[in-house]
C-alpha positions as CSV (number, residue, x, y, z in Angstrom):
1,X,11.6,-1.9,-2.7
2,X,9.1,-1.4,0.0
3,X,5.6,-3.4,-0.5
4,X,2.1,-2.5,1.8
5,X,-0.5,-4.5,1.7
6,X,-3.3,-1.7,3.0
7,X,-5.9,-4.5,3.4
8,X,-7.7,-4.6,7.4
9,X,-5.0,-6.8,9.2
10,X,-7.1,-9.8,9.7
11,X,-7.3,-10.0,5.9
12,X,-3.6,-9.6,6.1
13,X,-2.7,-12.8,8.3
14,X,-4.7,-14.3,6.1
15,X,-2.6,-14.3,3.0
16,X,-0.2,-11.6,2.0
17,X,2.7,-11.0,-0.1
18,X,5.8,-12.7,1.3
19,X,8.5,-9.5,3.0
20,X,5.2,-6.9,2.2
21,X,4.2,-4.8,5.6
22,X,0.5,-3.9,6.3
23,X,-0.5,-1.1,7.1
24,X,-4.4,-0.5,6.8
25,X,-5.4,1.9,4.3
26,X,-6.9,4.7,7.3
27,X,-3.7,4.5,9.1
28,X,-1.7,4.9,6.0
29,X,-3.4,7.9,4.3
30,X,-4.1,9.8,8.0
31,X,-0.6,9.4,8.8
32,X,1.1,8.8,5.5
33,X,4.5,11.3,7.1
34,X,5.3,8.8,9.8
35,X,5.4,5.5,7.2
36,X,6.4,7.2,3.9
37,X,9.3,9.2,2.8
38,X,9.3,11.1,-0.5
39,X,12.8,9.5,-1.7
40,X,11.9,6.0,-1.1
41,X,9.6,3.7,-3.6
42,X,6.8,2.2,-2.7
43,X,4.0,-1.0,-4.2
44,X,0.8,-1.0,-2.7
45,X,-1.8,-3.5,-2.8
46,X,-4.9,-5.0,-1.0
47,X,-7.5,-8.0,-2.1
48,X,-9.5,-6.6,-4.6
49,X,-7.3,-3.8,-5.6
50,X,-9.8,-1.0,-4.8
51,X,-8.5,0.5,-2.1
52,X,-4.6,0.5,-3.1
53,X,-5.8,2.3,-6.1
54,X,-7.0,4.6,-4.2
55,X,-4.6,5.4,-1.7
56,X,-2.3,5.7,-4.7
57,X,-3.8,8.2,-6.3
58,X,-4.0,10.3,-3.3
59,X,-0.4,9.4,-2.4
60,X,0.8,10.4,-5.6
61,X,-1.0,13.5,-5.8
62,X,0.7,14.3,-2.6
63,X,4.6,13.6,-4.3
64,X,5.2,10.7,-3.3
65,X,6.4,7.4,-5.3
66,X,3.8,4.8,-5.1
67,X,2.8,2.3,-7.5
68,X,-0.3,0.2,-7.7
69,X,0.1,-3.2,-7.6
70,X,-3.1,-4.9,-10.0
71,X,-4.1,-8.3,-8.7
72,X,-2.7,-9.8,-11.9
73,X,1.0,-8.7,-10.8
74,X,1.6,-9.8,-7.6
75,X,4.9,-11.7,-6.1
């Protein structure tokens, strides 16, 4: 299980889910071949929960397995 925190990295040092990676939400979705791989699983969340939504749906639109992570559901 692979979790990305797509917040801005300052928010990121600030508080993030323990073993999660960050990677910004512009970086991920401009260069989503070099961090995801279409066999692999992957949660994604951020701080308000507005733009992991979004990069999910554009994610998953592409085929690949992401899954949004809702505030309420965190580690």
């Amino acid at each position: 299980m692979k979790i990305i925190d797509v917040s801005d990295p300052s928010l990121y040092k600030i508080n993030h889910i323990q073993g999660s990676i960050n990677i910004p939400y512009n970086e991920l979705i401009n260069n989503y071949r070099k961090y995801l791989n279409k066999y692999e699983k992957y949660y994604l969340y951020c701080k308000n929960g507005k733009l992991s939504k979004r990069a999910q749906i554009i994610l998953s639109s592409l085929g690949y397995q992401v899954i949004y992570m809702e505030k309420s559901v965190r580690l």
